[in-house]
N, C-alpha and C positions, 0 to 999 in steps of 0.2 A: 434484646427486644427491638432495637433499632433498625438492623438487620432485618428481623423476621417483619417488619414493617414496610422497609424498601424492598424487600420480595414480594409481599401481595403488592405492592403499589407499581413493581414491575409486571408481575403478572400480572394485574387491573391491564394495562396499558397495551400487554399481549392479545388479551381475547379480542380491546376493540381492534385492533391494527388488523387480525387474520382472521376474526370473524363475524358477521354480522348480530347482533343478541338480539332474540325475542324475549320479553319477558312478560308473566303474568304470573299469577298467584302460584301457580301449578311448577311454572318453567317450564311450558312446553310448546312446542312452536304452534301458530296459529293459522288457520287461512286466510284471516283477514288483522292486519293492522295498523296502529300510527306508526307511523315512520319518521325519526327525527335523524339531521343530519347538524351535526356542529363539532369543531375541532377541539374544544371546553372538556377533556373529560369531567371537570368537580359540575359542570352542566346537564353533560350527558348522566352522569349518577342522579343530578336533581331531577331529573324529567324521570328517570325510570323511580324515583321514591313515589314521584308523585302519581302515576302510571298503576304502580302496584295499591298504593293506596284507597285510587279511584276501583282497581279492578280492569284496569284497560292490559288490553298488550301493546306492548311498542316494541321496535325493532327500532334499535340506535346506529349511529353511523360517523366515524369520527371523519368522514370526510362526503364530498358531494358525489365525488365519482364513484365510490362504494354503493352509494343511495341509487343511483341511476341505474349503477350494475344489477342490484337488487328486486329495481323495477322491470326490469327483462327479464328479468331470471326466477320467477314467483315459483312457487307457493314462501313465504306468506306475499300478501299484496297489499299494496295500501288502501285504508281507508280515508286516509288525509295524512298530509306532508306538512311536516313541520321544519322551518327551514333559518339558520343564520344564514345571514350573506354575506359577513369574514371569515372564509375558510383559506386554507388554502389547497394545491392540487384543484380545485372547482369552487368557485364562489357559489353563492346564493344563487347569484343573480345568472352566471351563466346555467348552472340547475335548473332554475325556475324558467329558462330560453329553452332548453333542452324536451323540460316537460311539456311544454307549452306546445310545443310545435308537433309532437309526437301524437298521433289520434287514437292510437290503442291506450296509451297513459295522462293523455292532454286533460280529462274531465276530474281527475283527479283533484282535492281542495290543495291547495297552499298555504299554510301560514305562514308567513315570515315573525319567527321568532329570533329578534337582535337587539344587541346594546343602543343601534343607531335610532339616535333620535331625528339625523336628520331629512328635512322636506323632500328633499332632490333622493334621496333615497325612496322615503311613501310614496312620491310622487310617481318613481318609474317603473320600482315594483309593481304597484297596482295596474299604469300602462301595461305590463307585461304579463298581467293576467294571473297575480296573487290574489288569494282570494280574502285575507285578511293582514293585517300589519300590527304584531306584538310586541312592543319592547319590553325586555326579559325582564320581569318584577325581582326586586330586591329578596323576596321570600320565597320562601316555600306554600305557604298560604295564600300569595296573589298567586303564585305560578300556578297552584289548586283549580284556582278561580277561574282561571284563564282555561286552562286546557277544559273546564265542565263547561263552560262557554262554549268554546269549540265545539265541544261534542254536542252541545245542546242547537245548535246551526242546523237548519233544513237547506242543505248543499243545496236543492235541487232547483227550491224557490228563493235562494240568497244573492240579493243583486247589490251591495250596498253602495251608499252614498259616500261622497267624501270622508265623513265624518264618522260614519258607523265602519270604514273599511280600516279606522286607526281605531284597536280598541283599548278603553280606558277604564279601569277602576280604580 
């Protein structure tokens, strides 16, 4: 049993490293979706439960430079970027520099979803044109809450303040 345990948890760790996953109810790839990038797989599993739960698709990415690749390379394309900024291979933060500057991908949302609580991190994200700042909820039920949040966001007319740009429940 052990065994055949360390083999799906081997192969878990294959699909993310050689491919990018869309997921939705169906399993089938999309034209449009979330895109999250974090080195976490027990993370990247949390986000796609919660992904298929709400009914979204999300394309996972155990690194930044995959995410970026991806964003060139469409179909699918994003509808919003979900993003840690302790990766390695590409941080956050250089992701978030990368999209930002780019004008065919620049309008795209950014979440920064991360453990960091710290100021000097909201502070520079936002500088650099994040468009909201989530530290990653201990559950599965705030993670819920958080990502319907996001979607529930009018990108077009979302300019926030300080306060509304760290969100809290």
């Amino acid at each position: 049993m052990h065994y055949l345990i360390s083999q799906i948890a081997i192969f878990r760790n294959l699909i993310f490293i050689f491919t990018p996953l869309t997921y939705n109810l169906m399993n089938q790839q999309q034209l449009t979706t979330i895109f999250y990038a974090d080195d976490d797989l027990d993370d990247l599993d949390f986000f796609r439960e919660v992904a298929a739960e709400i009914s979204e698709p999300v394309t996972l990415f155990e690194n930044g430079e995959k995410l970026l690749h991806q964003l060139h390379n469409p179909p699918p394309t994003a509808s919003v970027i979900f993003l840690d900024l302790n990766m390695p291979v590409k941080s956050g933060i250089d992701v978030l520099k990368e999209i930002r500057k780019n004008p065919t991908i620049g309008h795209i949302p950014i979440v920064i979803l991360t453990t960091s609580g710290n100021p000097d991190d909201i502070k520079l994200t936002k500088k650099l044109g994040a468009s909201l700042y989530i530290r990653k909820p201990s559950s599965i039920t705030a993670l819920k809450q958080a990502v319907h949040h996001v979607l529930s966001i009018d990108w077009n007319n979302f300019a926030p303040t300080d306060s509304e740009f760290l969100y809290h429940k």
